[in-house]
C-alpha positions in Angstrom: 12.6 -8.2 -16.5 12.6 -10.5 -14.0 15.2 -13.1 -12.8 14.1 -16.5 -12.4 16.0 -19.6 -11.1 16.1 -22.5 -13.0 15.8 -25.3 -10.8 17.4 -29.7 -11.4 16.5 -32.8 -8.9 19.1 -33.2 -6.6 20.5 -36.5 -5.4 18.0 -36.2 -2.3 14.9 -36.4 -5.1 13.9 -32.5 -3.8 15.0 -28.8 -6.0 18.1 -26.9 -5.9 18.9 -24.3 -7.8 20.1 -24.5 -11.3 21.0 -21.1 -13.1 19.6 -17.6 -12.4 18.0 -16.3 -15.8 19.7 -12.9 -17.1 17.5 -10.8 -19.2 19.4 -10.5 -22.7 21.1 -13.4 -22.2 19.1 -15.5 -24.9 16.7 -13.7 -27.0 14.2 -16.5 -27.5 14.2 -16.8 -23.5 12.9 -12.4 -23.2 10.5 -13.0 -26.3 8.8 -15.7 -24.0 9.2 -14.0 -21.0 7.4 -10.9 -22.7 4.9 -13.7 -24.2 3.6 -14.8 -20.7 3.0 -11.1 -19.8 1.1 -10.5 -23.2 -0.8 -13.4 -23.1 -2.2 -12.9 -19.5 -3.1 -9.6 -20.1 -0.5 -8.4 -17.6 1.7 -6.1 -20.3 0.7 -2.2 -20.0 1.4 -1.4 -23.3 -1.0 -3.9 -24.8 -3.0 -3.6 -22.1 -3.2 -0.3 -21.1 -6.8 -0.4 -20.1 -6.6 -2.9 -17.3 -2.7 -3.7 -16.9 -1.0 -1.3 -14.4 2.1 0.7 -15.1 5.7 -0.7 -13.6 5.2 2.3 -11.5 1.9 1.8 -10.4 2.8 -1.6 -9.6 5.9 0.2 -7.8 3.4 1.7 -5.3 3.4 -2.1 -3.8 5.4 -3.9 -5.0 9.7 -3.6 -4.6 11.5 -4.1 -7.5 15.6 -3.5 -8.6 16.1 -1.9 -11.4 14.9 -3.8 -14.9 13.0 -5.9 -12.6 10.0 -6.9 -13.3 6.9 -8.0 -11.1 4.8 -11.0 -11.5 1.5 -12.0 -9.7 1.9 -15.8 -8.9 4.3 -18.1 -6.7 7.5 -18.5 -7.7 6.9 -21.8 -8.2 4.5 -21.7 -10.9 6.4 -19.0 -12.6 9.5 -20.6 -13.0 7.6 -24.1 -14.1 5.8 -21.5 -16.9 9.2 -19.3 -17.8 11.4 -22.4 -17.6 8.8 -25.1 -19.5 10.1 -27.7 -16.9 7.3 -28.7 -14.2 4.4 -29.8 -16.6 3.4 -31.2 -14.2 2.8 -29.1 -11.8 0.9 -26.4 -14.6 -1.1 -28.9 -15.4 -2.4 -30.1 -12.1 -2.8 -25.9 -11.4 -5.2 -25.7 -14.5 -7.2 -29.1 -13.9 -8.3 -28.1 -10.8 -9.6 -25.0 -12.3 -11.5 -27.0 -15.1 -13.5 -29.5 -12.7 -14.3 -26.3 -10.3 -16.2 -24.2 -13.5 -17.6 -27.9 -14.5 -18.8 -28.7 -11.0 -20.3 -25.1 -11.3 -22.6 -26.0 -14.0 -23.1 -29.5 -13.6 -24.2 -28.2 -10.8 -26.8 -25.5 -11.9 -27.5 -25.9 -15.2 -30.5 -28.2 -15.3 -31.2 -28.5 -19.0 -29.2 -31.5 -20.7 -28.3 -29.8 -23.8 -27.9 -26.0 -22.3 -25.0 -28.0 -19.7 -23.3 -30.4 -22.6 -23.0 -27.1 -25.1 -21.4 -25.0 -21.9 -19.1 -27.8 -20.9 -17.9 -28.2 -24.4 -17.5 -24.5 -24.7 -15.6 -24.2 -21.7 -13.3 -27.3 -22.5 -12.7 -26.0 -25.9 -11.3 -22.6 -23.8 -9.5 -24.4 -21.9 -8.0 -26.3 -24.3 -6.8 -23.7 -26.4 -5.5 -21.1 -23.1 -3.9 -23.9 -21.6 -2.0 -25.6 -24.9 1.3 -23.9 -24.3 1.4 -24.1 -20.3 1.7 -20.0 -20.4 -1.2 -19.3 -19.3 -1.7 -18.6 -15.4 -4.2 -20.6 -13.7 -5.8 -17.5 -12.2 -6.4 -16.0 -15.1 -7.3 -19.4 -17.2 -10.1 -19.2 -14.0 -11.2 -15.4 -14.5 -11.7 -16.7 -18.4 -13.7 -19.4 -18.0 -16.0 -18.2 -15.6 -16.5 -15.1 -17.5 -17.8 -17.6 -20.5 -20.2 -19.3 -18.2 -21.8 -15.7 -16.9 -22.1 -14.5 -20.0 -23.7 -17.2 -21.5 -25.9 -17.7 -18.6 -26.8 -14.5 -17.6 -26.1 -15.7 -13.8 -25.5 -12.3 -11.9 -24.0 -14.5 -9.2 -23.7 -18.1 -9.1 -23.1 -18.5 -5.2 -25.2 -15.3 -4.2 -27.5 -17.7 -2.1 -25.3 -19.6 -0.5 -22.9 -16.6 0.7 -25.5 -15.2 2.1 -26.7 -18.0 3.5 -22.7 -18.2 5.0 -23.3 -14.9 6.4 -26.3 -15.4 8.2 -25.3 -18.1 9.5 -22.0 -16.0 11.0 -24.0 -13.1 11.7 -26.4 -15.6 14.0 -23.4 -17.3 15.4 -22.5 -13.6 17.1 -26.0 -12.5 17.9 -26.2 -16.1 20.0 -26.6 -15.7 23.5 -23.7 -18.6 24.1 -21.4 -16.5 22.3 -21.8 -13.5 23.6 -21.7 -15.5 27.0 -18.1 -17.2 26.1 -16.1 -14.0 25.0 -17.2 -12.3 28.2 -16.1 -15.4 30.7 -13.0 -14.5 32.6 -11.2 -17.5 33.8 -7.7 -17.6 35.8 -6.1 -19.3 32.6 -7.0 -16.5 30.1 -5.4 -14.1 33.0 -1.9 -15.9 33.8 0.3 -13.3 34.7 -2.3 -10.8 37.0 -2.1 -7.5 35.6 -0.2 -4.6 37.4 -2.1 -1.1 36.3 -5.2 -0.2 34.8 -3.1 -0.3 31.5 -2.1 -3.2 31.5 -5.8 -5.0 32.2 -6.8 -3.0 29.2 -4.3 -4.0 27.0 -4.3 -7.7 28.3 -8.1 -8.0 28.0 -8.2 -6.3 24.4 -5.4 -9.0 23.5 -7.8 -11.6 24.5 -10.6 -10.3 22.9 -8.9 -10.6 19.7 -7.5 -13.9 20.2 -11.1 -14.8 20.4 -12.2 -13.0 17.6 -9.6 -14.4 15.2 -9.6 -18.1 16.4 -13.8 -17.8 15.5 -13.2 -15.7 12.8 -11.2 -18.6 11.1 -13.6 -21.9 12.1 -15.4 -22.1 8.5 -17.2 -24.6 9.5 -19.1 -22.7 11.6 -21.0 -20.9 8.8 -20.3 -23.4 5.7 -22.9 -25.6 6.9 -25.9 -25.6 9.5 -24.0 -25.7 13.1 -25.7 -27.3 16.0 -23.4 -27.8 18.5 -22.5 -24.3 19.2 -25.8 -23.8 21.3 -23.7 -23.8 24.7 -20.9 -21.4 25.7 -18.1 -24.4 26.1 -18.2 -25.0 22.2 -17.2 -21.7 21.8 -15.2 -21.6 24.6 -13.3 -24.9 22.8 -12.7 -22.8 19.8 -10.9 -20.2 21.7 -8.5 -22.0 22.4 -7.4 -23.2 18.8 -3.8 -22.9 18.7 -2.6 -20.3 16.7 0.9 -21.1 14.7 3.6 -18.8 12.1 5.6 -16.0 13.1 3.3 -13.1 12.5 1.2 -13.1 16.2 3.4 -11.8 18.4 4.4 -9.2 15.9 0.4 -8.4 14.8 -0.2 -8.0 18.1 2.5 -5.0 19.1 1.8 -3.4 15.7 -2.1 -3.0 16.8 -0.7 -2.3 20.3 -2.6 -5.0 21.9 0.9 -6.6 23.2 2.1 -3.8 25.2 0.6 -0.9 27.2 0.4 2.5 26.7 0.7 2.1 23.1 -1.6 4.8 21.7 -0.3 4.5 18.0 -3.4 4.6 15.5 -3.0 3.2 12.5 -4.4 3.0 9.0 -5.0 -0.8 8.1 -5.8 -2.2 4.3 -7.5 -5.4 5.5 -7.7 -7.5 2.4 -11.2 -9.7 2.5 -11.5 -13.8 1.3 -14.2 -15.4 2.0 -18.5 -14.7 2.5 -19.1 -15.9 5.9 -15.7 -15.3 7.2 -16.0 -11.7 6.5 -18.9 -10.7 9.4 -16.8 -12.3 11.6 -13.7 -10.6 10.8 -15.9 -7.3 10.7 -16.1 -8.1 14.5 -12.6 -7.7 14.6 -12.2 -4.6 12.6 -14.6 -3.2 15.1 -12.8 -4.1 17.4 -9.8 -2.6 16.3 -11.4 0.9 15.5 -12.5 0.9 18.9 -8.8 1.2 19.9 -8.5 3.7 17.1 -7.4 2.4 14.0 -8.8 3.3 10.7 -9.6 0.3 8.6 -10.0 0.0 4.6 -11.4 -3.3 3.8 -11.2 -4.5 0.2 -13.6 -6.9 -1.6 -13.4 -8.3 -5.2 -15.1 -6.4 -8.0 -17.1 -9.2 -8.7 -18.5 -12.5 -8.2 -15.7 -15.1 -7.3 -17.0 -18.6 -6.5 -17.9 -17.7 -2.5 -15.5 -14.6 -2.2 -17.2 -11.6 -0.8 -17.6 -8.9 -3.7 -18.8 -5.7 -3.5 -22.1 -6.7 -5.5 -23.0 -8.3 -2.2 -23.0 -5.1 -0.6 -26.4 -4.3 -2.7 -28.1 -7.8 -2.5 -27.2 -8.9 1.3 -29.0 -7.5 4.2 -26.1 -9.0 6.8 -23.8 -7.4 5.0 -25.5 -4.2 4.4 -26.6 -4.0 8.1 -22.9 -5.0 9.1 -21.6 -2.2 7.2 -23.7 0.1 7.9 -21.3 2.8 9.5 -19.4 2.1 6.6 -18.1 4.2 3.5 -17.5 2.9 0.0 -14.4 4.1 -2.3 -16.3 4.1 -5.3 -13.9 5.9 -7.6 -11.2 3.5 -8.7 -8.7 6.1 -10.2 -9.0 8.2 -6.8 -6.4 11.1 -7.0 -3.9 11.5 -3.8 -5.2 14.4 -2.7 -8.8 13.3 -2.7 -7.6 9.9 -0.9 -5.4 12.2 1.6 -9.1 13.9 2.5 -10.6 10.6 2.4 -8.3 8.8 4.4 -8.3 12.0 7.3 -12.1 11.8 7.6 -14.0 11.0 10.5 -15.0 7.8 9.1 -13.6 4.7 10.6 -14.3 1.8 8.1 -13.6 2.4 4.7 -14.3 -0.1 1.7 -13.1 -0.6 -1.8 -13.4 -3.1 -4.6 -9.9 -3.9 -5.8 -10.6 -3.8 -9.4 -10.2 -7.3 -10.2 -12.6 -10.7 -9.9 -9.3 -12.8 -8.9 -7.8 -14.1 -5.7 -5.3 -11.4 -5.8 -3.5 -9.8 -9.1 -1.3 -6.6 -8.1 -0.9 -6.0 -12.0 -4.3 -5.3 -12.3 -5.8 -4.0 -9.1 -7.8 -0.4 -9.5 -5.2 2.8 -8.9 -7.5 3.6 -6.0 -6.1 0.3 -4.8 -2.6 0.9 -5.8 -2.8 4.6 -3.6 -4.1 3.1 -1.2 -1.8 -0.2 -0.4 0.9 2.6 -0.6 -0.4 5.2 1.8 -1.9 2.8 4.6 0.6 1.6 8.1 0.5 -2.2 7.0 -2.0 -4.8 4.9 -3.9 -7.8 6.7 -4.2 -10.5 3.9 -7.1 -13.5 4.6 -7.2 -16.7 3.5 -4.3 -19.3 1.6 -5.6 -18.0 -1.6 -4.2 -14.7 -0.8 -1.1 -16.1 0.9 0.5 -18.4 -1.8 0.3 -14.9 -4.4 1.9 -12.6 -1.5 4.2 -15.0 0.4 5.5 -17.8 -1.8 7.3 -15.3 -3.9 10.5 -13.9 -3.6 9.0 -10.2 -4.4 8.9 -8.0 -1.0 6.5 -5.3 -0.7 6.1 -1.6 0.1 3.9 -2.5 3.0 4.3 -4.9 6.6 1.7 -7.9 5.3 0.3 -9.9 7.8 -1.3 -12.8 6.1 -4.2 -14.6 8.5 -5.5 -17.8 7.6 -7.1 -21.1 9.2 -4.3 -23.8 9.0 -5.1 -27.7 7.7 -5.0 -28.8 11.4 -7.5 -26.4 13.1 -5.3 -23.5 13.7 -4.9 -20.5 13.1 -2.5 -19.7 11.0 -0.8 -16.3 11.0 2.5 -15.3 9.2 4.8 -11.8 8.8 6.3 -10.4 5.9 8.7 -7.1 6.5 8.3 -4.9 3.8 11.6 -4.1 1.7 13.8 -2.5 3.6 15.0 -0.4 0.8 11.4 1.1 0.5 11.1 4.9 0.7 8.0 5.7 1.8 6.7 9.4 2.4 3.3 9.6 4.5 1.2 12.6 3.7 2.2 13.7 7.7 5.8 13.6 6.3 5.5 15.7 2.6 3.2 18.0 5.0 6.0 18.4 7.6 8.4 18.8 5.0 6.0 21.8 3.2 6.3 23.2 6.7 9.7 23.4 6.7 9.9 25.2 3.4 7.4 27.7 4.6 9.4 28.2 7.8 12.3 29.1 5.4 10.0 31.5 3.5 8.4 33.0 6.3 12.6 33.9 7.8 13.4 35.2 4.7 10.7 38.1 4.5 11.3 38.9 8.2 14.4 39.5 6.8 13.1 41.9 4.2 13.7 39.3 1.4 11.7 39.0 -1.6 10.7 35.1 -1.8 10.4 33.7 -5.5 8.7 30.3 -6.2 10.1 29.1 -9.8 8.2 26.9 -11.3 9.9 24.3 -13.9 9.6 21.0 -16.0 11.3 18.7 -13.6 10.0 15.2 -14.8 7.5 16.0 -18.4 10.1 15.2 -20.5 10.8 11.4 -19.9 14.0 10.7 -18.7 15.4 13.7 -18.7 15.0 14.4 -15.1 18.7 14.9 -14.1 19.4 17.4 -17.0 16.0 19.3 -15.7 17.4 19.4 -12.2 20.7 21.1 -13.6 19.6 23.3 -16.0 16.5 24.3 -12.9 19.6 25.1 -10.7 22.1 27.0 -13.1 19.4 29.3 -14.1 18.4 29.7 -10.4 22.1 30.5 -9.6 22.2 32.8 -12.2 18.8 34.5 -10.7 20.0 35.0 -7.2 23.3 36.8 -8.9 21.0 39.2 -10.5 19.2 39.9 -7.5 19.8 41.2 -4.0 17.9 39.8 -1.2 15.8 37.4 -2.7 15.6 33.8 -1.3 14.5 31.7 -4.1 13.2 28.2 -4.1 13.9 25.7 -6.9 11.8 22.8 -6.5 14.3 20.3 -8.0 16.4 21.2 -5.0 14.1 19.6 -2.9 13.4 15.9 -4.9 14.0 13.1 -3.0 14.5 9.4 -4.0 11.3 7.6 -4.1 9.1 10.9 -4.5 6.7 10.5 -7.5 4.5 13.3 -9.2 1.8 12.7 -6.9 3.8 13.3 -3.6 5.6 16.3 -4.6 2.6 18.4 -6.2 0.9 17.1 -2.9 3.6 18.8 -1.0 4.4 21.8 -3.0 0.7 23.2 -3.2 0.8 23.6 0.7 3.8 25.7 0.4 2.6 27.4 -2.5 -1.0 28.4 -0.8 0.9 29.4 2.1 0.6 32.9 1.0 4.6 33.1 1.7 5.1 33.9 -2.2 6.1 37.5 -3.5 6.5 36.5 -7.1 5.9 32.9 -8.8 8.3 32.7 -11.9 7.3 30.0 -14.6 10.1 28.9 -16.3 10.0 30.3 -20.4 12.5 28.9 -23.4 14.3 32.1 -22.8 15.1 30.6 -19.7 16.5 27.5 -20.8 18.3 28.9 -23.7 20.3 31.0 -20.7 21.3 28.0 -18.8 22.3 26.2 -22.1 24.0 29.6 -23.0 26.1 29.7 -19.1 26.6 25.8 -19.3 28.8 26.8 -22.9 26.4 24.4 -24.9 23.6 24.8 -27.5 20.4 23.6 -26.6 19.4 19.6 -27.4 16.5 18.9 -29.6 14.1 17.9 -27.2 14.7 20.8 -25.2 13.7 23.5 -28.2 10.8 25.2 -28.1 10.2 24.0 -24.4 8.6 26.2 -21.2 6.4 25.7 -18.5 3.6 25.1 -20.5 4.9 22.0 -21.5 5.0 20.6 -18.2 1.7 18.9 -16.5 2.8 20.2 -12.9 3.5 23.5 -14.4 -0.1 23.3 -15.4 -1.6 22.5 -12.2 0.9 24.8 -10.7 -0.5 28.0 -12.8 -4.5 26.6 -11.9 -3.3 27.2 -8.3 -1.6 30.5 -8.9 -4.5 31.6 -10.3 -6.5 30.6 -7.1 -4.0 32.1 -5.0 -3.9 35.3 -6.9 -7.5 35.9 -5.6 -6.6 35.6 -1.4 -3.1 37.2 -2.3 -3.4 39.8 -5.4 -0.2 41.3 -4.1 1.6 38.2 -5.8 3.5 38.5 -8.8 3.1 35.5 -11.7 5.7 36.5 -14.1 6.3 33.6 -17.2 4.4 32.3 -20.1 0.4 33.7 -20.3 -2.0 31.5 -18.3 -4.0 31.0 -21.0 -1.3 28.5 -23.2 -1.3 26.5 -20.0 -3.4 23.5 -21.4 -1.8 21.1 -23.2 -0.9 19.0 -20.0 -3.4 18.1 -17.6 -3.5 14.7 -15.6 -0.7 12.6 -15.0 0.0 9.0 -16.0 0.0 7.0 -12.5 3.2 7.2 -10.6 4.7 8.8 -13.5 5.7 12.6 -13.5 4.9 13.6 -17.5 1.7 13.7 -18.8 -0.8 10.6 -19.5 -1.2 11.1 -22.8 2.6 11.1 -23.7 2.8 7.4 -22.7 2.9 5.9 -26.2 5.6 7.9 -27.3 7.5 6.2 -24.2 
């Protein structure tokens, strides 16, 4: 569970902090706390449809031990979990009220049809909101599904974002701006550059300034502009003064701050608003012209004037935008599949993120999830976005970079380190770390060694992965005392912290297809019972009966032996018969026993 602070009014009339809250310190205090997660849909195990597991949630998200992740501001959580800023709640949930009223006051023509829906959707609200547990994002995601459903309105603001984006899209085709972001002035060039490199990298910094200072003028494309006719307006808007601590850094990271920076990188550029989004598609092209591989997610579905992957189908600025563009249709996308996906040829990638919110890490699509994890650092847009990711104390797996237009005309941008505790493992670094095993392999048999892969339940049964480990390595030891010249590899000697099931059956199926392998042992009960036997005990309950069939890597493990066997039939498989390898077949996400053990967990 989370800790929360409790916060008083201090002599000064502002917050300080009170008492930090303890989980099992007061039982009424978890029962709510577990309430708030149940009620909002957030809680896996009553959820399990839509809510993430913790360790899906992991794959973004930092967390201590017993810690647990919630999608809002600290702010509003504590005035929720501590029942003391009514106020606050209150204003949060009005706001959303008047905006689903204004909605169909404003297209619901029919007297009655709009006085039934607004009494509807006040009775709703009325009976979410009465014990101030409710989240105003999801209190929002409620109410506007009763007004789609009962309106059959595909899209509420369909016309007008696409009348945002046409209005972008016309804004870059304009002869004045193409004029501005090609004029060269002394000003823009201060410091004269030196080399070749260092004009490239100075202009391609200038051509993003210019890109993000348009990219964040709504006003542009909310409404009919006619004063950017001429290249000075746009010129004007260039120069918009861009605030927060996250430039200077944004800048080195895309290595537009320093030459002869040839890092590429993989970007998760996280999407707000129609309009907005053709302009920042400038930029992403920008950026893949320097190399970088950019995934851009969009909302599942319609969102007031957020840009959702339903307008992929019904705009023609969007779909011409995009047109060199891929999407990520599967939502449960395996890591291997994302690994191939990720090293295509294809540049701009694009994903819905599961959810029709503003942002909601609990119940973003695993596809999502992978890909947060497996990317070089997220790009968040709008204040939306920026209130859920940096007005929390939670830290993240990934750098955020969180770009917005500021209240005064600015552009706002701000920088968020991820956790410095995170372990992260690239696919580059689980496949140099395969290589290094196969390296091994490939000494020993020049050696005249006989290399044996054994296969074992490391992590099926839950919460026994130390004991798996030990009893993996004392029958292993007791194999290599057996046997003369043999170099066996026991996979739990090679577990890092931080590894889940997806990263180490990503790494071991490289070694194992390396065609390194003399004989693949799967581990049998017989086994076990002889490390139980050499550790002087008798075997636990939950270890009885238990083999290599039991375990859902073993599983995959024996599919590939199989496939192996067929390039290498020199290879020994010696273990249980292939044909009782079925019981386990897809992991739960993040976790390393089978899916469909989760209840019983």
């Amino acid at each position: 569970m989370a800790q929360a602070r409790k916060r008083k009014t201090d002599e000064d009339g502002g917050t300080a902090p009170q008492s930090v809250y303890e989980p099992g310190q007061s039982p009424q205090m978890d029962a709510w706390f577990t309430s708030f997660f149940i009620e909002n849909h957030l809680d896996y195990f009553t959820n399990p449809e839509k809510a993430a597991t913790d360790e899906q949630v992991r794959f973004m998200v930092y967390t201590e031990p017993n810690e647990r992740y919630y999608p809002c501001s600290d702010k509003m959580f504590e005035a929720i979990i501590f029942r003391n800023n009514s106020a606050h709640i209150q204003i949060a949930y009005n706001k959303v009220l008047q905006r689903v009223l204004g909605l169909i006051e404003r297209q619901i023509e029919d007297p009655r049809e709009r006085a039934y829906l607004e009494s509807l959707v006040i009775n709703k609200y009325q009976h979410e909101t009465r014990d101030e547990i409710m989240l105003p994002s999801r209190l929002e995601k409620r109410l506007m599904r009763i007004y789609l459903n009962r309106t059959h309105i595909e899209d509420p603001y369909m016309v007008e974002k696409a009348d945002r984006n046409r209005r972008a899209q016309a804004l870059l085709d304009s002869p004045a701006f193409q004029q501005a972001l090609n004029h060269m002035d002394e000003e823009a060039l201060k410091n004269p550059p030196k080399t070749l490199d260092d004009i490239k990298t100075q202009i391609a910094a200038l051509e993003f300034q210019r890109l993000l200072c348009l990219a964040n003028s709504p006003e542009l494309w909310e409404r009919e502009c006619t004063a950017c006719s001429q290249p000075d307006a746009f010129l004007s808007i260039f120069k918009k003064h861009i605030t927060g601590d996250g430039y200077e850094p944004l800048l080195d990271f895309l290595g537009f701050g320093r030459p002869r920076h040839n890092q590429k990188h993989k970007i998760l550029w996280m999407a707000d608003e129609a309009g907005e989004i053709v302009v920042d598609l400038a930029v992403i092209r920008l950026l893949v012209s320097h190399g970088h591989k950019v995934i851009i997610s969009l909302k599942d579905g319609p969102l007031y004037t957020k840009v959702d992957v339903l307008d992929l189908n019904d705009d023609e600025v969007l779909q011409k935008a995009m047109s060199q563009a891929v999407l990520i249709e599967n939502p449960r996308l395996s890591k291997n599949d994302l690994v191939r996906t990720l090293r295509s040829d294809i540049p701009i990638l694009l994903l819905s993120d599961g959810t029709s919110e503003k942002i909601n890490l609990v119940l973003v699509s695993t596809t999502f999830a992978r890909i947060f994890k497996e990317v070089d650092a997220v790009v968040s847009r709008g204040m939306d976005q920026r209130r859920r990711l940096f007005e929390t104390r939670f830290q993240f797996t990934q750098d955020i970079f969180s770009i917005a237009s500021g209240e005064d005309g600015s552009v706002s941008v701000l920088f968020k380190p991820r956790h410095p505790k995170v372990i992260k493992f690239s696919h580059h670094d689980l496949e140099r770390k395969a290589k290094a095993i196969i390296d091994q392999m490939r000494a020993a048999k020049e050696k005249g060694m006989t290399v044996i892969f054994y296969s074992g339940i490391i992590g099926s049964i839950p919460g026994k992965i130390k004991m798996a480990k030990h009893i993996m390595s004392v029958f292993v030891e007791h194999l290599k005392k057996q046997s003369a010249m043999t170099f066996i590899i026991n996979p739990s000697d090679y577990y890092e912290p931080g590894m889940d099931a997806d990263d180490l059956m990503y790494m071991w199926e490289i070694v194992q297809r390396s065609g390194q392998i003399d004989i693949w042992r799967f581990q049998t009960y017989d086994d076990i019972v002889a490390a139980f036997q050499i550790m002087g005990q008798k075997v636990p309950p939950e270890w009885v009966g238990k083999d290599a069939t039991y375990s859902t890597g073993c599983t995959k493990e024996m599919a590939i032996a199989i496939d192996v066997l067929d390039k290498h039939p020199e290879m020994q498989v010696i273990g249980p018969p292939k044909e009782r390898f079925m019981r386990r077949k897809e992991y739960g996400v993040g976790k390393m026993y089978d899916q469909r053990l989760k209840p019983a967990c």
